[in-house]
C-alpha positions in Angstrom: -40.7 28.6 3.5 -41.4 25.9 0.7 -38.3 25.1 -1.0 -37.6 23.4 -4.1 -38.6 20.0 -2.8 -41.7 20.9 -1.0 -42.9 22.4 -4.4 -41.7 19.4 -6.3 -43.9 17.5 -3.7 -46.9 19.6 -4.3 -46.7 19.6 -7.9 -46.7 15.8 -8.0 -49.7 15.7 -5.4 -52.0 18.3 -7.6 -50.9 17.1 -11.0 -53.1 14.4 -11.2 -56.3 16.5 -11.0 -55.0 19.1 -13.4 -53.5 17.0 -16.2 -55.9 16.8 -19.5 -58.8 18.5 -17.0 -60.6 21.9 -18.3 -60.4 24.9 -16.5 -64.6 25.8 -15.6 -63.8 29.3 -13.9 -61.6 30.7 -11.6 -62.6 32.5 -8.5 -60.3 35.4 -6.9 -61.2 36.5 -3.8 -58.4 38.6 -2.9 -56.3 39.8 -5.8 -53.4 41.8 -3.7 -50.6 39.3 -3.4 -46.5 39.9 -4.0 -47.8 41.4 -7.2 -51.3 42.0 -8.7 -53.2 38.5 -9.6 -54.5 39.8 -13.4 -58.2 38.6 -12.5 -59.8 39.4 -16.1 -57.2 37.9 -18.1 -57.2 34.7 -15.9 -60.6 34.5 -16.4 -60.2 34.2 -20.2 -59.3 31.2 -19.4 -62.3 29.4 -18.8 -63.1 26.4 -21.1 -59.4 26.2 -22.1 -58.0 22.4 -21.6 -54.3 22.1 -19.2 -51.9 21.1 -21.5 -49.2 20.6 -19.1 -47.8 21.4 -15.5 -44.4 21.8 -14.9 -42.5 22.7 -12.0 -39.3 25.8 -12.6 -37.4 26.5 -9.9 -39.9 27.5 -7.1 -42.9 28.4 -9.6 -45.6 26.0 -10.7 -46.7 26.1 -14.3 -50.1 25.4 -15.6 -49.8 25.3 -19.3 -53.1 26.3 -21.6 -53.3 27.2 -25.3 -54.4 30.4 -24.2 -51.6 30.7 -21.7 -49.6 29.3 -18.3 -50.6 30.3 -15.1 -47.7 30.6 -12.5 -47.9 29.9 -9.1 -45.4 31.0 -6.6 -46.1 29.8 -2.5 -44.5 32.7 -1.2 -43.3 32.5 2.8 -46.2 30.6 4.0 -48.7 29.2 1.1 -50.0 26.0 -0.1 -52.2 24.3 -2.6 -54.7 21.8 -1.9 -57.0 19.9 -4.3 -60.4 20.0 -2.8 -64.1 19.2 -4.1 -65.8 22.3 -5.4 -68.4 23.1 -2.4 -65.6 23.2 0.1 -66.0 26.7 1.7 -63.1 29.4 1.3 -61.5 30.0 4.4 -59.9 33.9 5.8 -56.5 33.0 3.8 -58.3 31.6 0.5 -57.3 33.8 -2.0 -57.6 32.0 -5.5 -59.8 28.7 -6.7 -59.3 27.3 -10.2 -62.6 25.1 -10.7 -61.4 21.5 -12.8 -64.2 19.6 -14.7 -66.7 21.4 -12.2 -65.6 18.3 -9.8 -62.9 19.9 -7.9 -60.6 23.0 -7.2 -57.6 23.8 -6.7 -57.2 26.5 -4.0 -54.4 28.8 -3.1 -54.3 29.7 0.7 -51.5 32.4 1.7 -51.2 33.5 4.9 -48.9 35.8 4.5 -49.9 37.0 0.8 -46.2 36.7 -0.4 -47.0 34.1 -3.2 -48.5 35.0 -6.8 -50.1 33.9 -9.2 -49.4 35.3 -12.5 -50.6 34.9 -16.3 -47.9 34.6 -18.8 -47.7 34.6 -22.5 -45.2 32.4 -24.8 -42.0 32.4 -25.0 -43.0 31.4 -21.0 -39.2 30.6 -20.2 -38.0 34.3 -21.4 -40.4 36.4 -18.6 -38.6 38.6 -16.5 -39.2 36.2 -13.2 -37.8 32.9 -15.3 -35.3 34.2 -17.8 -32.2 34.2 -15.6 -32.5 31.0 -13.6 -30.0 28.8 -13.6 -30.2 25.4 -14.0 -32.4 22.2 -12.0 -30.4 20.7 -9.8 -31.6 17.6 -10.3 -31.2 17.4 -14.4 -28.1 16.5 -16.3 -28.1 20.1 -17.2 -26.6 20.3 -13.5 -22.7 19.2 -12.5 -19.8 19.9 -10.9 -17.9 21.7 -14.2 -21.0 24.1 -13.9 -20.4 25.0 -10.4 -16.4 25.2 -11.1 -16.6 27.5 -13.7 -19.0 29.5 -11.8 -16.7 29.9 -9.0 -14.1 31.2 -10.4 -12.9 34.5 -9.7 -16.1 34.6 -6.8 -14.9 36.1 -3.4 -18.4 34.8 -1.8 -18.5 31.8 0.8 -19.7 28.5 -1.1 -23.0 28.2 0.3 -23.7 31.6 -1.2 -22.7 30.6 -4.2 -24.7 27.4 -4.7 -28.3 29.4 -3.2 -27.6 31.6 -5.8 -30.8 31.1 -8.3 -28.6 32.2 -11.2 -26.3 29.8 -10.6 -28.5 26.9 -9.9 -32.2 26.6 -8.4 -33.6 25.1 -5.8 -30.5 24.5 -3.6 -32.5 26.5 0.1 -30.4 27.5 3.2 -31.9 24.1 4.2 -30.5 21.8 1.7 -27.3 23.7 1.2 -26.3 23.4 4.7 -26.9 19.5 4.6 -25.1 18.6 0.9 -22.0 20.9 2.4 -21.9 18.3 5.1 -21.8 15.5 3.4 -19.5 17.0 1.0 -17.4 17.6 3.5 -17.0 21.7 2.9 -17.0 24.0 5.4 -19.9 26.8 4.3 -17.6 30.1 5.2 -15.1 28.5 2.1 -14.9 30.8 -0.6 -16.0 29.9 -3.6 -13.2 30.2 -5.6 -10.7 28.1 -3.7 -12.5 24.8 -4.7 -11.6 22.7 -7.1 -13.1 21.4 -9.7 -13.2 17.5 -8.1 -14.6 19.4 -4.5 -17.4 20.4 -6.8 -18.1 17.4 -8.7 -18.5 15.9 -5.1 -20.8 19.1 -4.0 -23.1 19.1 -7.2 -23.5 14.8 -6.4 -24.5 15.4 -2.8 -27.0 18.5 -4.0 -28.7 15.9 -6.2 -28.6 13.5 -3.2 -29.8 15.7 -0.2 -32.4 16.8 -2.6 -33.7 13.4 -4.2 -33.8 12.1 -0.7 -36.0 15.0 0.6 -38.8 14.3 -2.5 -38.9 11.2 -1.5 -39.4 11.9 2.1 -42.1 13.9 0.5 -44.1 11.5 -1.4 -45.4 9.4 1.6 -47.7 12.4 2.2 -49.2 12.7 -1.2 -52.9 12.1 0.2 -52.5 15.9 2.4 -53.1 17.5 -0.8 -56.5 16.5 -1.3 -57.8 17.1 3.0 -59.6 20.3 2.9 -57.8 21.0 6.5 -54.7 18.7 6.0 -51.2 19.9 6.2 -49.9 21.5 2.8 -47.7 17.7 2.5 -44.7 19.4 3.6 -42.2 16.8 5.7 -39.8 16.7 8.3 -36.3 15.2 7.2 -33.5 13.6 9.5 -30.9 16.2 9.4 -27.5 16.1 9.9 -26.7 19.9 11.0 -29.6 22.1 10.4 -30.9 23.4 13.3 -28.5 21.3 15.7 -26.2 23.7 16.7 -24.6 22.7 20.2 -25.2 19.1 19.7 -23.1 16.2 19.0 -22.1 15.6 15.1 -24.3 12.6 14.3 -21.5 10.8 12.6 -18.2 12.0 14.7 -19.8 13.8 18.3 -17.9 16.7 17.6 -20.6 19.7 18.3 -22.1 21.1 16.0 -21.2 25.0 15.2 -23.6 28.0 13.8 -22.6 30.5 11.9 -24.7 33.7 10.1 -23.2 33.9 6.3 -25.1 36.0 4.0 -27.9 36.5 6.7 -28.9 33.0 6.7 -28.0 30.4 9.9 -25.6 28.5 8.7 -24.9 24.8 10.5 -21.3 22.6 10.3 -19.0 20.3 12.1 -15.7 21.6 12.4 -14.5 17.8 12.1 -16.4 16.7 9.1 -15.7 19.9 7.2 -12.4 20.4 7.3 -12.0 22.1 4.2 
């Protein structure tokens, strides 16, 4: 599933073609996708300048006087900036034609993405108004995840995927920034003090930071009409190694289900 940084990555790949360009019609070939794609008033959009394009949380924003498109990749999806006689393949579900030079085409596999039409205030719909804050903004520290924690029964790496509490952080990411903060996942939440955090929110910012810029070598995918969606592979210190050696102490790694999500640690480098 694209996480935070993967869309992050995308945004920065497609931005280019959508800044200042004018939207010259948009094609929807299959409108049945996590919820409804509002064909007509999309296409009211024609003619209409982008403003802006922003990345919250997971969703891409497309800003126009008229309104912002949001796009959401779902389980499986990706955006690609391609010239505007490029056929539509089975999964091609949406085109937004810039400048009548290029489009930018949502392919979904799966159909769990969207793509949505939503009016101002943009930040108080239903799907944005409870997010907590980006990770990687000052908005985003250690205090915030302390006095979030208090009282909380849950493990710590619930607590920091929780989107309410701050965005972005995946099963992924989590996994790796509780390593190098040295928690153990299955901690609960409430037992960590307010330094432990500090230290946690600094290695979020880290683990993430360091994946965008993994991401940002494959910048030129998002313009290959049969390219890989730019997505990247990271070196990782305990996702997906269960039964091997800690990279930093040998001790084997250990896997553990919390909150239905694999969960990876080393029992000597998370001692607490």
């Amino acid at each position: 599933m694209p996480e935070l940084p993967e869309v992050e990555t995308t945004l920065r790949g497609i931005q280019p073609y959508l800044q200042d360009a004018t939207i010259t019609d948009i094609r929807v070939r299959n409108p049945s996708l996590r919820w409804p794609v509002p064909v007509r008033p999309l296409q009211k959009l024609c003619d209409e300048k982008i403003s802006a394009c922003e990345r919250r949380a997971k969703y891409i924003l497309i800003h126009t006087d008229r309104g912002t498109i949001m796009l959401h990749l779902g389980m499986s999806g990706s955006l690609r900036v391609l010239s505007v006689d490029q056929p539509a393949g089975k999964h091609d579900h949406l085109d937004i034609e810039l400048n009548q030079q290029h489009i930018l085409r949502l392919n979904d596999p799966r159909r769990f993405g969207c793509c949505l039409l939503l009016k101002p205030p943009v930040a108080e719909h239903k799907l944005l108004a409870n997010l907590g804050p980006e990770p990687l903004t000052d908005a985003f520290n250690g205090d915030i995840l302390f006095r979030r924690s208090r009282g909380r029964r849950v493990a710590v790496k619930n607590l920091i995927m929780d989107g309410q509490v701050v965005v972005g952080v995946g099963n992924i990411y989590a996994s790796e920034a509780l390593f190098l903060a040295g928690v153990r996942p299955t901690l609960t939440a409430g037992r960590l003090s307010r330094a432990r955090y500090q230290r946690l929110a600094e290695c979020i910012k880290l683990v993430l930071a360091n994946a965008i810029k993994a991401g940002g070598t494959t910048l030129n995918d998002f313009t290959q009409a049969d390219g890989s969606p730019g997505y990247f592979k990271q070196e990782l210190f305990v996702y997906g190694r269960a039964g091997e050696g800690c990279l930093r102490c040998s001790t084997t790694i250990k896997a553990k289900t919390i909150g239905q999500r694999s969960s990876f640690y080393c029992p000597a480098c998370q001692s607490f």
